[in-house]
C-alpha positions, 0 to 999 in steps of 0.5 A: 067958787065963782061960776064965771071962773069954772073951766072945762076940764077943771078938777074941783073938789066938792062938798061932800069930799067928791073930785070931779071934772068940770064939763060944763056950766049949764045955761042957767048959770047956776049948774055945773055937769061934772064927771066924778072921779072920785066919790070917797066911798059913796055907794049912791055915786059912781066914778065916771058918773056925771050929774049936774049940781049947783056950783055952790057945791064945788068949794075948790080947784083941785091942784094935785097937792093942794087946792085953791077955792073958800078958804 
């Protein structure tokens, strides 16, 4: 995904299979601080968490049904 296309608010899938919330792009323009919502299971990640990646680790918008990103 395109940083210039992320949204407060978005719901994006990550690279490990995590859900998060977008909430916000950090002035570098390369990191993303994202609230987890769900960590399939990883015990080193808290749901709630937030953290900051880089946005090449967010691989697509999570739409409910399906999702719009790489592929």
């Amino acid at each position: 995904m395109e940083v210039k296309s992320l949204r407060v608010g978005m719901q994006c899938t990550l690279s490990d299979g995590s859900l998060a919330e977008v909430r916000g792009v950090q002035p570098d323009n390369i990191h993303v601080r994202v609230r987890y919502l769900d960590t399939m299971d990883n015990p080193e990640i808290r749901i709630g968490e937030e953290r900051e990646v880089p946005f090449e680790e967010l691989i697509a918008e999570y739409m409910g049904t399906h999702a719009e990103g790489l592929t």
